[in-house]
N, C-alpha and C positions, 0 to 999 in steps of 0.2 A: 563357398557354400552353394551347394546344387537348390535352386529355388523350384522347388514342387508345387503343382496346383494348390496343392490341400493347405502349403503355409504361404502363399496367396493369399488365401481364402483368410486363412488367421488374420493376416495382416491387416488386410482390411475391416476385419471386425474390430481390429484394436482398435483403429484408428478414426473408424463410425462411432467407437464407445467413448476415444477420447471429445470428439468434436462434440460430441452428445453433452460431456459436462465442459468443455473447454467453450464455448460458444454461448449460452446464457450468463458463464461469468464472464466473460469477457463483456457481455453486450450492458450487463449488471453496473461492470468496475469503467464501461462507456458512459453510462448516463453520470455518474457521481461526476466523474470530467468533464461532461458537458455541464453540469451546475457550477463545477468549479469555473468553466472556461464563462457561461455566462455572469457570473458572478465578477469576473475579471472585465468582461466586457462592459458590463452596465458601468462598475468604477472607473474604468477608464476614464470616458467620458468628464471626469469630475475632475482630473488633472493629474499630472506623476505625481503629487504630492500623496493624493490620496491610493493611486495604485502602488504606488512603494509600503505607505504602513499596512496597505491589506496585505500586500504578499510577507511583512514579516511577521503580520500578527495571525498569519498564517502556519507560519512556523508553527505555533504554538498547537493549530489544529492538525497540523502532521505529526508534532510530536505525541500528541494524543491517538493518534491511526496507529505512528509504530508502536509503541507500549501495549495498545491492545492487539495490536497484529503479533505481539508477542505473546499476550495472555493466552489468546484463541488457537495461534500456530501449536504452541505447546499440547494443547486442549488435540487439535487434528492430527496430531501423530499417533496420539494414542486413540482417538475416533477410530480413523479412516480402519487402524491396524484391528481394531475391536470390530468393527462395521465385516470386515473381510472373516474374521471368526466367526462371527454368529452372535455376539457376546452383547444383550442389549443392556445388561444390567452396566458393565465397562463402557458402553456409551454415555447411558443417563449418569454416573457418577460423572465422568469426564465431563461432561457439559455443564453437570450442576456447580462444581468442583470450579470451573474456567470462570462461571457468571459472578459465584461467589465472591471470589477476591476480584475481578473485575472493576464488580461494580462499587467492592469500597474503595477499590484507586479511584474511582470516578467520582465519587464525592469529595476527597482530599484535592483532587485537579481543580473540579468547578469550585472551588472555596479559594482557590488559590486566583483562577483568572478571574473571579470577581472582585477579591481584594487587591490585589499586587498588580495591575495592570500594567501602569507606568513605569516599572522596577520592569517588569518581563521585558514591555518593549526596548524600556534602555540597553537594555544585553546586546540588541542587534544595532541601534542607530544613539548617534549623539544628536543629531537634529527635533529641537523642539516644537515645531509643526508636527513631523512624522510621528513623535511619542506620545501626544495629545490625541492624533487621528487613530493611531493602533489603539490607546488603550480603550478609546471609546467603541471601539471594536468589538475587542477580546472582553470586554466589561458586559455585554447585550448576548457573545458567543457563548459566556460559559451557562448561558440559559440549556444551551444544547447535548452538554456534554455526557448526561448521564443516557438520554434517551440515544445519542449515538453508541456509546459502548455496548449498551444495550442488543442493536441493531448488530453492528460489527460481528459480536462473538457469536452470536445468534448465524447467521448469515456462514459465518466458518463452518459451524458447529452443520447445518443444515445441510452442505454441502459437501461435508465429509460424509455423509449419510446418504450423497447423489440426491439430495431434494434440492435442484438449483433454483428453480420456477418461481419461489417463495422469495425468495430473496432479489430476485429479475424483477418481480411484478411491483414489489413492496417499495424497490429502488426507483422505476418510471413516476409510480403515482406522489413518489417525494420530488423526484426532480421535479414535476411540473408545480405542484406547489409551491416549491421553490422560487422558482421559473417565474411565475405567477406574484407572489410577493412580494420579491424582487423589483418588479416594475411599478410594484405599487408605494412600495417603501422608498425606494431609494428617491424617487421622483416625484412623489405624491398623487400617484393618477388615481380614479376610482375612490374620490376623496378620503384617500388615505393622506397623514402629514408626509412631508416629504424629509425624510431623516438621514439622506446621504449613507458613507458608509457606515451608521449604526444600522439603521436598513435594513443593508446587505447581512451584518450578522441576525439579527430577527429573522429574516426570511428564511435563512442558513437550519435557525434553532428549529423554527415552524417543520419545514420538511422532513428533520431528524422523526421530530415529536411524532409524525405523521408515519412514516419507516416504522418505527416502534409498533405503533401502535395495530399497524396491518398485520406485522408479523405477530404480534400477542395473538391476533384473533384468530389467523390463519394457523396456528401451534394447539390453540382450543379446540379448531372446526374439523379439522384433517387429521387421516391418520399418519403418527410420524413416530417414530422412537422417543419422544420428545415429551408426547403426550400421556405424562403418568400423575399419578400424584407427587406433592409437594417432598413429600419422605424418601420417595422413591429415587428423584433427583439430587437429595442432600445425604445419603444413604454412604458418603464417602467413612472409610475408619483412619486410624492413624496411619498403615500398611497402604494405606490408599495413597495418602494423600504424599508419604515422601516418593512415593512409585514417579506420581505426578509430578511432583516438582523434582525431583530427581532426570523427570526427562523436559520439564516445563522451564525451569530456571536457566538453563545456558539459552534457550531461546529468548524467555524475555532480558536477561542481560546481553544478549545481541541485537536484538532488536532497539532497546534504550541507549545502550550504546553509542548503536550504529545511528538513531537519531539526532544526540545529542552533539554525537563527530559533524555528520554532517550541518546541525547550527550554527558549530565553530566557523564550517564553509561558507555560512551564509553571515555569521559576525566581520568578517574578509570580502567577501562579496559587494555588503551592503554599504562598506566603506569604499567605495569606487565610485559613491554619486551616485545620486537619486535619478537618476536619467540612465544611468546602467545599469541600476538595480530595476527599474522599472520596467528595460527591456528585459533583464531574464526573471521579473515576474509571469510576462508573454509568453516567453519560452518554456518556461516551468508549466504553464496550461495546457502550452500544444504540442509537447513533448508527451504528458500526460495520454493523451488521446491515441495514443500508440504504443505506450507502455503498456495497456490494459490489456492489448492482443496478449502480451506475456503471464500476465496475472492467470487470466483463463487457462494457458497451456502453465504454469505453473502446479494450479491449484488441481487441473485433474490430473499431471505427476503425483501430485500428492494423494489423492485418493486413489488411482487403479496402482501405484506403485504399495502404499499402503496397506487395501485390501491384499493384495499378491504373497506381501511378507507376513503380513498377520495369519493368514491361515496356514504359513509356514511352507510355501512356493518363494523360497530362495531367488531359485533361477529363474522362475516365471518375473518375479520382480525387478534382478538386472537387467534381464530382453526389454522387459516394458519401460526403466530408466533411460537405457540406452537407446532406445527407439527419442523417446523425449529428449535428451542429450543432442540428437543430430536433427530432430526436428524444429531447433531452438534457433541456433545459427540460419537454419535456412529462411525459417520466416523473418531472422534481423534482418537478413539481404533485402529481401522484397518491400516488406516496409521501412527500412531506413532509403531504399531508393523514392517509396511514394513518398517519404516528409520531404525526403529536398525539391521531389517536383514539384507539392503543394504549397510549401511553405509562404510564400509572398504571396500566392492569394487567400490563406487561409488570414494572414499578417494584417493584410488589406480590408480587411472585414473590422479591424479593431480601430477606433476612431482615438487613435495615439495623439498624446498632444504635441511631440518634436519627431521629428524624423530621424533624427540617432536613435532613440530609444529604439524603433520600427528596424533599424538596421542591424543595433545588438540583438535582439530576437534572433531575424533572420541569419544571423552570420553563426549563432550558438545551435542554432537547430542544422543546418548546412553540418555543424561538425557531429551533432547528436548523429543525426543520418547514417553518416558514414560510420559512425561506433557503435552504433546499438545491436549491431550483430556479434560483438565482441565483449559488449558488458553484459548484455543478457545472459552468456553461456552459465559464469559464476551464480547470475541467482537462482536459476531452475538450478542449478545443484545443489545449492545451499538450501535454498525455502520448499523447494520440490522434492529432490532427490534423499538425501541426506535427513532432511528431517522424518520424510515419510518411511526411511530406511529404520527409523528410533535412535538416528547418531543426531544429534542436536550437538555435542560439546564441537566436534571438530566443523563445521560450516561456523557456529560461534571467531572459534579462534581464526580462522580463513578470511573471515570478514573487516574482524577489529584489525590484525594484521595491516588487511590492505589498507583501513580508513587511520588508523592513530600511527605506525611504524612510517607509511610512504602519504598516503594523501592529504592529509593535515599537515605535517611539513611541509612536504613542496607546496603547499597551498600559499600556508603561509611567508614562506623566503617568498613566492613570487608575489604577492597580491600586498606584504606591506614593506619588503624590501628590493624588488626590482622595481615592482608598478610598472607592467607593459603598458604601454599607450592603447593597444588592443584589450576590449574584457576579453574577446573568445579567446585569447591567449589561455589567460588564465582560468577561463573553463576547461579547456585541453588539458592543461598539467592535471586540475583536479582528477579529471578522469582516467586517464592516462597514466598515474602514477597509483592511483586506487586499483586498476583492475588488471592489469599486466600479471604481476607476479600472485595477488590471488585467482585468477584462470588459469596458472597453471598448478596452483597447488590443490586448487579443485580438483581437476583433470587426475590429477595421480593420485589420491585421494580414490574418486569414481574408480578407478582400474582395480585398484585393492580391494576392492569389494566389501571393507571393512567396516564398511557402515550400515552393511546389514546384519538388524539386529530384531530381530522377532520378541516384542512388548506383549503378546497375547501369551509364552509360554507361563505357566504356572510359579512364583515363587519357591 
């Protein structure tokens, strides 16, 4: 292909439009990991007994991200693809439509971590120290849980719409609260009691509440698609609503899923010893910190791929896929080479109480490093490409595939019937068996171009 000034000039505008919304969410889905990472930091300090039940009573607050990262993702495909039409009424129903059932899952969740605590955490540990420490956790967390979904789908919904800034600004002024609480709760400073890790979930709930609460004002104060009346939002018909869940439902059943597969990985995991699990508590924070670069370049796949197909630019949509496609892998190269060079002194900042635990970290990140250019490619096609194409069924099936057929097996022969003397062993199979054969069924999948499917044509 003969490259001419003029698609130069394109080029670069794509790629100033994507950084434009790829860079606030990214910098967005950075602060939330650095509350998570401080949050792991201040526990630390307190012993592996207590950094092992935070990170499985964590579980519980991931399982809650994906489920709504399913209600919302649903909600963004048909956004982004309405946003690219013109089509404000198909945005406000979409959104009112996502909060709806959101936030009655969110009150069946927080009913459940406030009653059932000790039952949840028993799922991941037989240790009754660690089951007493989570539940007293997840018992203070589910204070949090409705003002977070809240926040979540609000934050999609706002971003498929290109208002990033909202959800950037609302995210720093929670972290520092956070941030802030945290030091005062878990240790007592600024005569606050010192309540250890109940604490850390207080301070957790506070900065949700605070997220909420900015974004409510800033939806009143500013102009936004967003801002209509109550009728206007809830204005979905019957015709609506199976459209929605028709394209919504193989999302949030991948997304639940795919959470729930991977707790399997962590009911395997967590049986390795509290000293291994503790070190890829560490890992799981500082891995984080570099996932989010993806999130960003994910999430504006999802809106300029989106808008492209919804106004019914086809081809305009695979160029701009495909651009993201090859700009995926390149950036895993560059940032999995800075996690390995960073890794031991980012490690070193965390006041670990054994020095194995400090080394299972380091040795699980060493192998992140070198794979995160090869797991990444599967999600920007699945959460990126394919959903914002209107194909949510096949990234679904691609995903569970990889996690219940290959990665939950090998997980489990290797983690309860070899048991390597190594954990990173058995981090590797996990990964390694999960994303091999769904990267390439991705890839062929992308070529066929069948996943593009135009959500704004007329019934």
């Amino acid at each position: 292909m003969i490259m001419t000034k003029h698609t130069l000039k394109i080029d670069f505008g794509f790629y100033r439009a994507a950084l434009a919304l790829a860079i606030p969410i990214a910098l967005q889905n950075l602060l939330t990991s650095c509350a998570t990472l401080i949050d792991t930091a201040m526990v630390v300090s307190l012993g592996n007994a207590e950094t092992s039940a935070m990170g499985l009573a964590a579980r519980f607050a991931f399982l809650l991200n994906v489920i709504c990262f399913g209600f919302s993702s649903g909600c963004a495909s048909l956004l982004s693809q309405y946003w690219g039409a013109k089509d404000e009424i198909g945005v406000r129903r979409s959104m009112g439509f996502a909060m709806s059932i959101s936030m009655a899952f969110a009150v069946v969740y927080a009913t459940l971590l406030a009653l059932f605590p000790e039952f949840l955490i028993g799922l991941f540990s037989d240790e009754a120290p660690i089951i007493a420490l989570g539940a007293e956790y997840l018992r203070a967390y589910s204070l949090a849980v409705l003002f977070l979904v809240f926040s979540q789908v609000m934050c999609v919904a706002l971003r498929a719409v290109e208002r990033v800034f909202i959800p950037l600004i609302s995210s720093l002024v929670s972290v520092a609260v956070n941030t802030f609480l945290n030091y005062c709760l878990i240790y007592g400073h600024f005569g606050f009691p010192s309540m250890g890790l109940r604490g850390a979930a207080l301070a957790s709930a506070a900065g949700c509440a605070v997220q909420a609460i900015i974004i409510l004002v800033a939806l009143l104060c500013t102009k936004n698609p967003f801002r209509a009346p109550l009728r206007a939002l809830l204005s979905f018909d019957r015709t609506f609503c199976a459209k929605y869940l028709r394209i919504a439902a193989p999302t949030l059943l991948n997304e639940t899923m795919w959470a729930i597969g991977t707790n399997i990985y962590v009911m395997v995991l967590g049986r390795q010893g509290y000293e291994n699990h503790a070190g890829y508590t560490l890992y799981e924070n500082v891995q984080q910190l570099f996932f989010v670069f993806f999130v960003g370049i994910c999430s504006a796949c999802s809106v300029m791929v989106g808008m492209r197909i919804g106004r019914g630019e086809a081809e305009e949509g695979y160029i701009a896929a495909r651009r993201f496609a090859v700009m995926t892998p390149v950036m895993g190269v560059i940032l999995g080479a800075i996690l390995i060079a960073v890794r031991n002194p980012v490690l070193s900042l965390f006041p670990v109480e054994t020095e194995a635990a400090r080394q299972v970290a380091s040795e699980c990140l060493l192998f992140y490093g070198c794979w995160i250019a090869i797991r990444m490619i599967p999600y920007t096609m699945i959460c990126g490409i394919f959903r914002a194409g209107g194909d949510t069924k096949s990234g679904c099936f691609f995903d569970l595939f990889g996690l219940y057929a290959l990665g939950i097996p090998a997980v489990l022969v290797t983690g309860l019937l070899i048991r390597p003397t190594r954990f990173v062993v058995l981090v590797a199979v996990m990964f390694i068996a999960e994303d091999l054969v769904k990267g390439i069924l991705c890839f062929r999948h992308f070529r066929s171009r069948k996943w593009i499917k135009q959500l704004t044509e007329k019934e």
